[in-house]
C-alpha positions, 0 to 999 in steps of 0.5 A: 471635586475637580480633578486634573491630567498629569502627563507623567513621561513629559515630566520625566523626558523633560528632566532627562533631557535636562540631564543630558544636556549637563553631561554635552559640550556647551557649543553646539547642544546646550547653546542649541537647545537652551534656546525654546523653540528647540527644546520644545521640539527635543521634548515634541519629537521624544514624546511622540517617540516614546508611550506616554503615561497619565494619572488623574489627581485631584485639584488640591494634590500636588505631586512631587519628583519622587510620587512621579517615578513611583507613579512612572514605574508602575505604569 
């Protein structure tokens, strides 16, 4: 059965950030880093930061927010 690789601390920068950025003022941060490329590197930079976490699940399971900080926390 195929399986896959989950990075579980991208998804977790990635919603971070999101959070964040809510709580900045709109000009310069979210202007800024509503634009792609610089939200690419935001997430880049912090991952390359920070260890990263990885779990295999199988191709028909499918992981939602709340199995992702369970995972996360007991890595």
């Amino acid at each position: 059965m195929p399986s896959k690789i989950v990075n579980l601390t991208a998804y977790i920068v990635v919603e971070s950030i999101k959070n964040i950025l809510e709580d900045c003022l709109e000009y310069p941060y979210q202007m800024m880093f509503s634009v792609s490329y610089y939200r690419q590197r935001l997430i880049a930079q912090t991952l390359s930061s920070i260890k990263n976490s990885y779990v295999v699940i199988q191709d028909t399971e499918e992981l939602d927010e709340l199995d992702v900080v369970r995972l996360h926390m007991f890595l």
